[in-house]
TIDREN-947635 format. One line per 5 residues: number of its first residue (from 0); their letters; for each residue x negated, y, z of N, C-alpha, C, O. Coordinates in steps of 0.02 Angstrom, whole numbers, m for minus. Example, Ala and Ser with C-alpha at 12.3 -4.5 7.8 and 13.67 -1.06 7.14 Angstrom:
BEGIN
0	AS	m660:m284:390:m615:m225:390:m660:m165:390:m712:m166:423  m642:m112:354:m684:m53:357:m645:2:394:m670:57:402
// end
This chain:
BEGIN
0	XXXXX	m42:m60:0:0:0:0:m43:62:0:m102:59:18  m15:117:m19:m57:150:m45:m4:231:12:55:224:26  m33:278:26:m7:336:46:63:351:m3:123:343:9  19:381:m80:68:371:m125:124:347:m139:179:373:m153  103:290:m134:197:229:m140:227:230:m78:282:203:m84
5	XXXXX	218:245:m25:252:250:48:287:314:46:348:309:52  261:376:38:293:448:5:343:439:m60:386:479:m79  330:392:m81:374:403:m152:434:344:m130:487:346:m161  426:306:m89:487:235:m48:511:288:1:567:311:8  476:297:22:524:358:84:568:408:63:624:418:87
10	XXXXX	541:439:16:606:487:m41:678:459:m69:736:480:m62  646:396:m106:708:367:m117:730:338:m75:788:342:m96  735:312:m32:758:270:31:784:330:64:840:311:80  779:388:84:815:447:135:870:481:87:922:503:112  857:484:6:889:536:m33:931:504:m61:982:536:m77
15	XXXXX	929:406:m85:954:360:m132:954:403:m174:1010:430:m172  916:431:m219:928:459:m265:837:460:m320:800:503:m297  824:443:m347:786:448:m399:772:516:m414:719:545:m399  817:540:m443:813:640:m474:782:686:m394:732:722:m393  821:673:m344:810:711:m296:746:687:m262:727:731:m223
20	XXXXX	711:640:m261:662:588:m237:618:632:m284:574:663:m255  620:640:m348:559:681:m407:547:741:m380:491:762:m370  610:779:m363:618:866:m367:594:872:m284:595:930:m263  568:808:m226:575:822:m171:469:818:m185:418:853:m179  487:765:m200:391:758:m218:352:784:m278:291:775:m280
25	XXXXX	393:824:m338:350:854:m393:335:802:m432:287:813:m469  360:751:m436:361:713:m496:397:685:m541:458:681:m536  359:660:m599:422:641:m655:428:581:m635:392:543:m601  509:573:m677:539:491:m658:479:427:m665:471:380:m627  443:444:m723:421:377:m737:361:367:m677:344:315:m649
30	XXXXX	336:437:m671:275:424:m620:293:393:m512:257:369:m468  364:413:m517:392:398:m468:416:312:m472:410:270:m426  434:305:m516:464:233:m541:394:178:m538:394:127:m504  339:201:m578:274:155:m572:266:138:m486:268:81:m465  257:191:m447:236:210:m382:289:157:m342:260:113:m309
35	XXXXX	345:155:m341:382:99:m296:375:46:m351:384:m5:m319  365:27:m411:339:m45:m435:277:m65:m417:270:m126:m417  224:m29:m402:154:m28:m374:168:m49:m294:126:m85:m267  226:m28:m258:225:m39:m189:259:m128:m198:235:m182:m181  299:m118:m220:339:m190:m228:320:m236:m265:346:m291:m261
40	XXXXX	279:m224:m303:214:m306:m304:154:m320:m276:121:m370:m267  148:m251:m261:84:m282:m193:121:m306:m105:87:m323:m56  188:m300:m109:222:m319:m51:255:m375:m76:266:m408:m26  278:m407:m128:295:m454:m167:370:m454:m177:394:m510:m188  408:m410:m177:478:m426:m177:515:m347:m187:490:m291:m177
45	XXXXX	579:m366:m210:598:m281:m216:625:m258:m159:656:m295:m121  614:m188:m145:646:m148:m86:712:m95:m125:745:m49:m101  711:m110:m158:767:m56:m192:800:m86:m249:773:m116:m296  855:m76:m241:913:m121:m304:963:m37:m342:1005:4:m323  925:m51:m399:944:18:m432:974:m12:m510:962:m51:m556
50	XXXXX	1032:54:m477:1099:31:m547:1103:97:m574:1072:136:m538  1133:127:m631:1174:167:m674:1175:219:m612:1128:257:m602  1229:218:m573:1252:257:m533:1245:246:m467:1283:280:m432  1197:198:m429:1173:225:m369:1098:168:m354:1082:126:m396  1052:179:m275:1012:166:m281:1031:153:m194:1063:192:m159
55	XXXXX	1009:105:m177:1031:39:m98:953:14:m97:915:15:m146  940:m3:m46:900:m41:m15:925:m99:m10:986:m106:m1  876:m157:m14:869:m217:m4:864:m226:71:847:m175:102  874:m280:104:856:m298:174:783:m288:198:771:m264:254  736:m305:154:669:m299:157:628:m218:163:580:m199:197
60	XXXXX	678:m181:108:653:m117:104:708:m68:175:692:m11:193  754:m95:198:798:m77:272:742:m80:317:719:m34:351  718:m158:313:683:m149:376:582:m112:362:544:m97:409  567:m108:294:504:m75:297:533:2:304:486:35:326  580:38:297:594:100:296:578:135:379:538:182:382
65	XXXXX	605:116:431:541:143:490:493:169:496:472:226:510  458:78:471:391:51:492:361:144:424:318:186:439  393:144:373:363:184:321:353:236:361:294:254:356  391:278:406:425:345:451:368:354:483:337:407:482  347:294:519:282:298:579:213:293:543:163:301:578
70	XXXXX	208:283:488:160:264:450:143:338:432:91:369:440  190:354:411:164:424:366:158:487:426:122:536:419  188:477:470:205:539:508:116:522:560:77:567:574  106:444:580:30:445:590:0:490:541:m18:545:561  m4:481:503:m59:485:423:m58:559:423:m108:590:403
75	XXXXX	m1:593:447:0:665:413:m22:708:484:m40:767:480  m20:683:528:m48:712:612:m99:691:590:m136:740:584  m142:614:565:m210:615:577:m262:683:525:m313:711:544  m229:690:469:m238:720:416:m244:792:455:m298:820:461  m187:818:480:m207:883:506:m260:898:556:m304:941:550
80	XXXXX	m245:842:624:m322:834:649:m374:855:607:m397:912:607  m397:799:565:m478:812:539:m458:862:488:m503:866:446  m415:898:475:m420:968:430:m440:1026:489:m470:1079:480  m417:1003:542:m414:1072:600:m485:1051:623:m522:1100:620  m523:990:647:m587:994:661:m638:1011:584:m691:1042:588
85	XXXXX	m620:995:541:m672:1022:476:m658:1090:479:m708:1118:500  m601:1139:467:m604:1196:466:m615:1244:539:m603:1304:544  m655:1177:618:m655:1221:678:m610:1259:706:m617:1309:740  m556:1227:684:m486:1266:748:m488:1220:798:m474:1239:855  m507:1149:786:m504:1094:863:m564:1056:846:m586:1042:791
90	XXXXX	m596:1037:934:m631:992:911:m668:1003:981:m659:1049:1021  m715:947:987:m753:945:1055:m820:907:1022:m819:860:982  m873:940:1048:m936:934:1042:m989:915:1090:m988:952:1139  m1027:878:1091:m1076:872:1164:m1161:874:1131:m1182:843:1082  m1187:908:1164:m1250:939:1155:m1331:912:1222:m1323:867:1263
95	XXXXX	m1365:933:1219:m1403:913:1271:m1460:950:1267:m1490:937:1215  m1492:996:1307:m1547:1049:1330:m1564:1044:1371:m1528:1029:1420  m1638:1055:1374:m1683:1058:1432:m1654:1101:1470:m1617:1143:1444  m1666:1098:1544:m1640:1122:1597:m1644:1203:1595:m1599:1239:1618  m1707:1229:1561:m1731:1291:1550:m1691:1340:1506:m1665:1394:1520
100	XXXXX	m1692:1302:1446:m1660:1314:1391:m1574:1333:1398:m1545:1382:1373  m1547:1283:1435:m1478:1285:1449:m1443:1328:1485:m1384:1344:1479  m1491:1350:1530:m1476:1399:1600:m1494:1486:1570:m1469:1542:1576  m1556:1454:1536:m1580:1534:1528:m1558:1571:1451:m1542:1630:1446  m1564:1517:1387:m1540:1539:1336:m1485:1520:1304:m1469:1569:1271
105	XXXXX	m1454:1484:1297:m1415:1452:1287:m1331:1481:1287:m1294:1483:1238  m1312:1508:1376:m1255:1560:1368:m1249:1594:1319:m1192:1599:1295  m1294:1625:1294:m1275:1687:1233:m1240:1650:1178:m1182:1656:1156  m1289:1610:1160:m1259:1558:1105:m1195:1543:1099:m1154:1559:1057  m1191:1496:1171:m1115:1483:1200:m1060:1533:1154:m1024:1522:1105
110	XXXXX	m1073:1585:1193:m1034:1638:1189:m1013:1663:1109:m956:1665:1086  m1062:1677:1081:m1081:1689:1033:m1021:1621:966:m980:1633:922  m1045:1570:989:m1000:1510:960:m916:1514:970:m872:1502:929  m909:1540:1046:m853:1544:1057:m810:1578:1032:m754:1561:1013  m838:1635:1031:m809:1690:991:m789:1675:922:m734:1687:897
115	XXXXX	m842:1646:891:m814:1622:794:m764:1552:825:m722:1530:786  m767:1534:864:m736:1443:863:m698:1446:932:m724:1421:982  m640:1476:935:m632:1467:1016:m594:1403:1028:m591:1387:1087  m568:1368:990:m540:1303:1013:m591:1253:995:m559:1208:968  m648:1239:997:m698:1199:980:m731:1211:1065:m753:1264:1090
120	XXXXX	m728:1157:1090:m758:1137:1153:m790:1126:1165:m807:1119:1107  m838:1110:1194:m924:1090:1214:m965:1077:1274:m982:1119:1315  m981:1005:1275:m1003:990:1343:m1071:986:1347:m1102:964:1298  m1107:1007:1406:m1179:1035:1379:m1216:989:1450:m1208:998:1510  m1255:941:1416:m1307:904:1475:m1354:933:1477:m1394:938:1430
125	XXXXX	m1360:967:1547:m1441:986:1562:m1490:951:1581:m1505:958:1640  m1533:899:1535:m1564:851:1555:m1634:879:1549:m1645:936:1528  m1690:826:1572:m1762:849:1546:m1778:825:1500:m1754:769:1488  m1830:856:1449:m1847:851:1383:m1832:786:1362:m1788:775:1320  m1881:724:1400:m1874:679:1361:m1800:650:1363:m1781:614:1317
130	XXXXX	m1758:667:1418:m1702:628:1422:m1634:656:1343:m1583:635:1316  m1678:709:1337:m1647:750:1266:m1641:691:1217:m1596:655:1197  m1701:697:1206:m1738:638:1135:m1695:588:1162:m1654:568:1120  m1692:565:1206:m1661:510:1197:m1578:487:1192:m1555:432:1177  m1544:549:1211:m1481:562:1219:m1467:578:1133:m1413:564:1108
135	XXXXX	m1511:601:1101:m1481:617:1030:m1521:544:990:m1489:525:941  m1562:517:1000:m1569:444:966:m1544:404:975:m1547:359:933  m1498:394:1041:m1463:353:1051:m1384:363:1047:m1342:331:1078  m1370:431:989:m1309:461:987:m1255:479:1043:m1197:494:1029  m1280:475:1105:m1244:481:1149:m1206:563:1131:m1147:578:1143
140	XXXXX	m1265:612:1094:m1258:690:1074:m1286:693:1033:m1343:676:1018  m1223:731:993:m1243:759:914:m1299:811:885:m1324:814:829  m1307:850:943:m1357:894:950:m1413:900:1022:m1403:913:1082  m1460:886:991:m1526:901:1061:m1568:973:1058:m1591:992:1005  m1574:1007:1115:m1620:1085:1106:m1694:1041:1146:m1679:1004:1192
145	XXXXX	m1746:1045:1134:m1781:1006:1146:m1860:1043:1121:m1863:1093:1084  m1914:1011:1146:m1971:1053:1149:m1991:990:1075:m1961:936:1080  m2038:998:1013:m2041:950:987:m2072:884:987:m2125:878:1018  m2056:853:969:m2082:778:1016:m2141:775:979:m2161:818:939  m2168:721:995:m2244:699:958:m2232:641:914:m2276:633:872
150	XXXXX	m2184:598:915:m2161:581:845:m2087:580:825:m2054:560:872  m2062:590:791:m1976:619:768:m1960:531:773:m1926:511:820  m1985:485:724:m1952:419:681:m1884:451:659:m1883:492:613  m1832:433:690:m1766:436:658:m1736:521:627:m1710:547:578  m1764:537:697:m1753:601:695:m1762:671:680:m1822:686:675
155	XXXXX	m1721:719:670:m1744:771:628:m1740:839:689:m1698:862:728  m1817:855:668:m1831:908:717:m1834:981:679:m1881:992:640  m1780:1035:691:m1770:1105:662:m1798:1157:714:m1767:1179:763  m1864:1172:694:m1875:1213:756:m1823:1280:767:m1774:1296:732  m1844:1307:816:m1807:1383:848:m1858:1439:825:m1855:1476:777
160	XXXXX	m1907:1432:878:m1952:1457:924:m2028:1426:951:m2035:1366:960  m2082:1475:962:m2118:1445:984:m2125:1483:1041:m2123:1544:1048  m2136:1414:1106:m2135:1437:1169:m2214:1428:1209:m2246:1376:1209  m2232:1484:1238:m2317:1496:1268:m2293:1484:1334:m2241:1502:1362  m2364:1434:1360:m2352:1434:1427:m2382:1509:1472:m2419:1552:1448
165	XXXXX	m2361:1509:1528:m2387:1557:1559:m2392:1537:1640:m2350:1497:1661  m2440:1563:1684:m2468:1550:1708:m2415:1587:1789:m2391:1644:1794  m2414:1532:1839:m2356:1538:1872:m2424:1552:1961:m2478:1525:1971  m2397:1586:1992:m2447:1571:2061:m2376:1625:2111:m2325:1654:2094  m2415:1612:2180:m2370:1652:2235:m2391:1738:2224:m2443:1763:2203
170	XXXXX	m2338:1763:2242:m2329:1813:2250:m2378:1880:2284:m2379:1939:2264  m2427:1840:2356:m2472:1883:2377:m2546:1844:2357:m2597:1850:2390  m2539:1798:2288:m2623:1783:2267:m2628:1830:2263:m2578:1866:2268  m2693:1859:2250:m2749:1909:2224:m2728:1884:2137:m2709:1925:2095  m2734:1832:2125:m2720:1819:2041:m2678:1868:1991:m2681:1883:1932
175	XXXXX	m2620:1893:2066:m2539:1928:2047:m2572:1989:2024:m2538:2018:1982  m2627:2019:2038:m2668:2075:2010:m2659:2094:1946:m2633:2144:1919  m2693:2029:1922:m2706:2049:1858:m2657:2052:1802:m2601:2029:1811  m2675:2079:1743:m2610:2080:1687:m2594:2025:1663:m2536:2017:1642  m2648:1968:1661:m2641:1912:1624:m2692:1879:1646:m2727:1901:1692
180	XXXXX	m2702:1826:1617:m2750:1761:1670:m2772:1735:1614:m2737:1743:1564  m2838:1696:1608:m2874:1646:1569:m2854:1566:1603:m2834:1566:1661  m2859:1511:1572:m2867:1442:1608:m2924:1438:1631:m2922:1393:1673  m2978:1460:1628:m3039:1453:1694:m3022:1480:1762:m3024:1448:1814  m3006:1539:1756:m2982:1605:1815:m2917:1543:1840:m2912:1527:1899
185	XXXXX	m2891:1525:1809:m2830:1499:1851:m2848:1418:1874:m2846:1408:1935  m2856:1389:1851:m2886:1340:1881:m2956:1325:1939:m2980:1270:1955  m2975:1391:1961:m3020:1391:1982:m2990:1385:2072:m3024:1387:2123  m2910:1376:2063:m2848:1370:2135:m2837:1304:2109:m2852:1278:2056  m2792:1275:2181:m2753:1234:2154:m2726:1210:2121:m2772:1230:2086
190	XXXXX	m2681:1175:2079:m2659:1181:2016:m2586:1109:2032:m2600:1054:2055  m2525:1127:2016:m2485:1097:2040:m2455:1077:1979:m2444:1117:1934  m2440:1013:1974:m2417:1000:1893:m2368:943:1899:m2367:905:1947  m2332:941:1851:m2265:900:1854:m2304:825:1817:m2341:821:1767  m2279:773:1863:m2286:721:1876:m2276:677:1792:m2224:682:1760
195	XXXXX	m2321:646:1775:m2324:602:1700:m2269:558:1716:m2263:538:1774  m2214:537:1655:m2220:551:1579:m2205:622:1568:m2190:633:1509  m2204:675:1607:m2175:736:1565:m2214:756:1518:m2276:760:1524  m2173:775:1455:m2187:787:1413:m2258:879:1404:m2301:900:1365  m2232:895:1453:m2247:953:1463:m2322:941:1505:m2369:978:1492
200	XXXXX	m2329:895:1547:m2395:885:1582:m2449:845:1531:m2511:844:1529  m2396:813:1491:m2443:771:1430:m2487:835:1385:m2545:835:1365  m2441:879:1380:m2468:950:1329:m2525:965:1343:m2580:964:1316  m2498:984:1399:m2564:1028:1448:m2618:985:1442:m2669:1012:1420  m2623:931:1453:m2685:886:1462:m2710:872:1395:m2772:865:1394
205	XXXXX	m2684:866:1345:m2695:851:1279:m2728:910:1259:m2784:904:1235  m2697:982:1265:m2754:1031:1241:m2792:1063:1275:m2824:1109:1248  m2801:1049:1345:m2844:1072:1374:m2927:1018:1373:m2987:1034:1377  m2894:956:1367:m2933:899:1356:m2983:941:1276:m3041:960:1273  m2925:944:1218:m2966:988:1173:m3023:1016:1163:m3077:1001:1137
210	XXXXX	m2994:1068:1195:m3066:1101:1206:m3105:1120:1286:m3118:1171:1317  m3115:1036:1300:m3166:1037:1360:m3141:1059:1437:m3182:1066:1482  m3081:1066:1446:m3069:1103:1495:m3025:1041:1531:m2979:1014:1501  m3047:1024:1601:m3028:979:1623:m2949:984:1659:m2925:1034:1633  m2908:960:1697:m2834:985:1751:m2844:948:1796:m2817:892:1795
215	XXXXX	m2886:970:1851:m2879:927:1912:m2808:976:1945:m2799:1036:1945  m2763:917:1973:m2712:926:2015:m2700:923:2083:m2702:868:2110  m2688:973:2115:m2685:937:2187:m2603:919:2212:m2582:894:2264  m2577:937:2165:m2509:909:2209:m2473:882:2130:m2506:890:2078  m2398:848:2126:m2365:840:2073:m2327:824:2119:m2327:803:2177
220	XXXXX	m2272:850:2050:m2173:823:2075:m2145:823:2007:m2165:861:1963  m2106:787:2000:m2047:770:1956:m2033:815:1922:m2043:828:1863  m1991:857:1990:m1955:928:1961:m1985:977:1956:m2035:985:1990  m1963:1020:1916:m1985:1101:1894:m1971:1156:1962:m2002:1205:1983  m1913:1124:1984:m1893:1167:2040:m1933:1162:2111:m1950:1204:2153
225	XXXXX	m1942:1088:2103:m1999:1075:2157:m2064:1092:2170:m2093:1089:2224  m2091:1117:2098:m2142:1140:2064:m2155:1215:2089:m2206:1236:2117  m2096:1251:2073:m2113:1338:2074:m2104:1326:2151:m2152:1353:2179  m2052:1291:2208:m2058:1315:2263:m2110:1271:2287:m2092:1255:2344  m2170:1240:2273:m2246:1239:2300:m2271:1286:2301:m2291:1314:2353
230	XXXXX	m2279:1313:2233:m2308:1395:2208:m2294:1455:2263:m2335:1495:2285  m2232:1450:2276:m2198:1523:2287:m2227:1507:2384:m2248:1552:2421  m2219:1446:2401:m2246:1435:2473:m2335:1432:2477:m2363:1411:2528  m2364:1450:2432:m2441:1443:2444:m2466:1394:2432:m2516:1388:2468  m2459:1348:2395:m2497:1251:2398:m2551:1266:2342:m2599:1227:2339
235	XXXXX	m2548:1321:2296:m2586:1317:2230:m2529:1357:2179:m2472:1375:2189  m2582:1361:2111:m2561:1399:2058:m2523:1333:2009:m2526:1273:2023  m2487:1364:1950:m2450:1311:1903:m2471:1348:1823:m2508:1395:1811  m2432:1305:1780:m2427:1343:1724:m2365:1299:1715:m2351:1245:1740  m2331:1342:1669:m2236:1319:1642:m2228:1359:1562:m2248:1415:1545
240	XXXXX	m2194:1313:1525:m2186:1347:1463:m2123:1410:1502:m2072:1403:1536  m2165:1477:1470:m2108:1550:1473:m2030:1539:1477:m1996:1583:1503  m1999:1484:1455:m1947:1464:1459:m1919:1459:1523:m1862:1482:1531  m1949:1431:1574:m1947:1426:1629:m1963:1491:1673:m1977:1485:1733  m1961:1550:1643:m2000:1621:1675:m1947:1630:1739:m1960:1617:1798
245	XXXXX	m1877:1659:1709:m1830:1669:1779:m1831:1620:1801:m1891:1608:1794  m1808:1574:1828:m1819:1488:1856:m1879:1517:1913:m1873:1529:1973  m1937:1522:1869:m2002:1530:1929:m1978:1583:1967:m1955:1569:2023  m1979:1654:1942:m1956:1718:1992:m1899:1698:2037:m1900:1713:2097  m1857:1670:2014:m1793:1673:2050:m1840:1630:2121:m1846:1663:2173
250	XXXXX	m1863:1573:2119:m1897:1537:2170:m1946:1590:2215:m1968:1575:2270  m1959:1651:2184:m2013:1696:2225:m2089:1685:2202:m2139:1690:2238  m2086:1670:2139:m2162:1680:2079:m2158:1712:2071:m2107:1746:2073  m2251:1734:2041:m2255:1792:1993:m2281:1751:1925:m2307:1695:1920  m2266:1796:1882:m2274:1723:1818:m2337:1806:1772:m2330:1867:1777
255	XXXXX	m2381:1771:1742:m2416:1810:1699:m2427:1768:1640:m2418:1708:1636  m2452:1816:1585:m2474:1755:1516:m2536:1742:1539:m2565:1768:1587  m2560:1684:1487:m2600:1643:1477:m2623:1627:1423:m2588:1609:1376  m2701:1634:1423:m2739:1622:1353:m2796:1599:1370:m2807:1588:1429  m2847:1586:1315:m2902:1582:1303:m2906:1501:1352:m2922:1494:1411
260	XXXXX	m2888:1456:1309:m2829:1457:1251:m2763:1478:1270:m2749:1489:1329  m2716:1486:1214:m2663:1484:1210:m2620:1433:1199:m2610:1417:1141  m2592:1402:1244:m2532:1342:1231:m2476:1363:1230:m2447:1396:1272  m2450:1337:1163:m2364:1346:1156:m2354:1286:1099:m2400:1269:1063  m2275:1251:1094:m2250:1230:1072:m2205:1243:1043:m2175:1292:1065
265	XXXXX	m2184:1219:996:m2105:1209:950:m2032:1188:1017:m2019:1138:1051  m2006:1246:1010:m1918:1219:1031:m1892:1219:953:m1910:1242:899  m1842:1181:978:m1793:1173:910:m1750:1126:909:m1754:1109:968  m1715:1093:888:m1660:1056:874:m1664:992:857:m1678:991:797  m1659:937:878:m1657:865:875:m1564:841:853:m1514:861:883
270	XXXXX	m1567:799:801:m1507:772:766:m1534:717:730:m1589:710:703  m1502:692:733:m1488:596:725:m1438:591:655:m1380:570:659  m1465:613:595:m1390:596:537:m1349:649:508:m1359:708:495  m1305:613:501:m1252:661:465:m1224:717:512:m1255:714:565  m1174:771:514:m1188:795:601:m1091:838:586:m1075:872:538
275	XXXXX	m1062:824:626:m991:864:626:m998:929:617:m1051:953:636  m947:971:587:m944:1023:556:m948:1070:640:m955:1130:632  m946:1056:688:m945:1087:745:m1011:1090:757:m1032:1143:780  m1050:1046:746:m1119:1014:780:m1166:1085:709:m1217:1112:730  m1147:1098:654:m1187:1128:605:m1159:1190:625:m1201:1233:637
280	XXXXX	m1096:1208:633:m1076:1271:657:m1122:1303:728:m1144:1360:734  m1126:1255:767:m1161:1279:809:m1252:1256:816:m1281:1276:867  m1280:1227:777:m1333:1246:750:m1347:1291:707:m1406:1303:692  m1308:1317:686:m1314:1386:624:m1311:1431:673:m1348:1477:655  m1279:1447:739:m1290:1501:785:m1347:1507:808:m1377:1561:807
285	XXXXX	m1384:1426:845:m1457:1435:885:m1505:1466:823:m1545:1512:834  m1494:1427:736:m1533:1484:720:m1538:1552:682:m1584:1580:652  m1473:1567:696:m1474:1645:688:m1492:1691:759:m1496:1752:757  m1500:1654:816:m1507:1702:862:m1575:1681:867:m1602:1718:908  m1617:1636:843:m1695:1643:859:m1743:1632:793:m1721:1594:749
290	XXXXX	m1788:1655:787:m1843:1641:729:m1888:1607:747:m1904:1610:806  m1918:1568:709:m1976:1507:744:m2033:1568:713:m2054:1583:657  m2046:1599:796:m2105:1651:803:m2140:1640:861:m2186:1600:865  m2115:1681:914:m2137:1655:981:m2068:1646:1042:m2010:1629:1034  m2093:1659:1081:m2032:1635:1136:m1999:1712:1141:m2032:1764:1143
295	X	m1905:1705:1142:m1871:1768:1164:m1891:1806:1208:m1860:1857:1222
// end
């Protein structure tokens, strides 16, 4: 059965009428006539007994006439559905950003989306990096904001932004002096660093390893938050990608840049495939509000 022949059995079956069955659906007799012979040999039997002067249902076509009612009236709700989520009047979306990202940049976006899409919904996991990558490879979310990984495989990485770390210590170091800090000058304190696999402690060690410059640690934790309030209580100095800047202050850091070298990475967008017209709608916002330059 075909949409077609169910619309064109339902006409004649409500109207008994052939002429009014054409003038109700825009078609000519013969193309209406093929359409219930197309339904009634692929169902094997006739549903309609048509004479000179009138047009009856068969027992068979009595009792498919319902079943036709619920069929189409599904078909034409499901139809408007995915017309209203393709054209973003409905629809619900789930996303996933680093904790940084979500808290600190992200609202605007929000907002920003809301405004073009306000019945398009969106549930937003604030996970850590790697739990990103893995929430969008494992499709749990259509969209990941994510620092870029060190190998994609499946996945397709759209950067944003490039984000510099900067160099995090308490409030009454002597360090808080200066305008900006080198990695010798800062490491020459404590140095408090988030606990391996993070992606972010892997960085650090990978280019500082680079060029010769060792990371002895005296403390590690998990969290970021656990991180700035070591800092902000005196245990030693940190470094955090800028992303994390309010996060540190709010804890009672002072955050300065950091060079010689300079470390920064790719943010940007992790997606797994084909992606819902919600999921591109609102990747077309993250990148109109950022340029892959440096960090906002």
């Amino acid at each position: 059965m075909t949409v077609k022949q169910l619309r064109a059995f339902l006409a004649v079956a409500q109207t008994l009428s052939f002429t009014q069955a054409c003038e109700r659906l825009h078609l000519s007799q013969p193309a209406l006539s093929l359409a219930i012979k197309g339904l009634e040999d692929s169902l094997g039997g006739r549903l309609l007994i048509r004479s000179t002067r009138s047009v009856r249902l068969t027992p068979e076509g009595e009792s498919l006439l319902p079943m036709a009612k619920r069929l189409l009236a599904d078909w034409d709700n499901t139809e408007e559905l995915l017309r209203q989520r393709f054209t973003l009047q409905l629809g619900r979306l789930a996303v996933a950003a680093m904790p940084s990202f979500a808290s600190n940049l992200l609202p605007p976006v929000l907002m920003e989306f809301r405004r073009r899409h306000p019945r398009v919904n969106i549930t937003v996991h604030d996970v850590i990096n790697e739990q990103v990558i893995d929430m969008v490879r494992n499709r749990q979310v259509e969209l990941g904001i994510a620092f870029e990984p060190e190998a994609t495989g499946s996945l397709t990485f759209t950067p944003l932004f490039l984000d510099r770390f900067i160099a995090v210590m308490p409030p009454t170091s002597l360090l808080s002096q200066h305008d900006r800090l080198d990695w010798h000058t800062l490491l020459t304190h404590d140095f408090i660093a988030l606990q391996r696999p993070s992606m972010v402690r892997r960085l650090l060690e990978q280019q500082l390893q680079a060029r010769g410059i060792p990371l002895p640690t005296a403390f590690e934790s998990h969290q970021l938050a656990t991180v700035g309030r070591m800092v902000a209580s005196g245990l030693g100095v940190s470094a955090v990608p800028s992303l994390c800047r309010k996060q540190m202050e709010a804890l009672g850091c002072r955050c300065l840049p950091l060079d010689e070298p300079i470390i920064e990475r790719a943010v940007g967008t992790l997606t797994h495939g084909e992606l819902s017209a919600a999921a591109r709608a609102l990747q077309q916002v993250l990148m109109e509000t950022f340029d892959d330059s440096t960090t906002p």
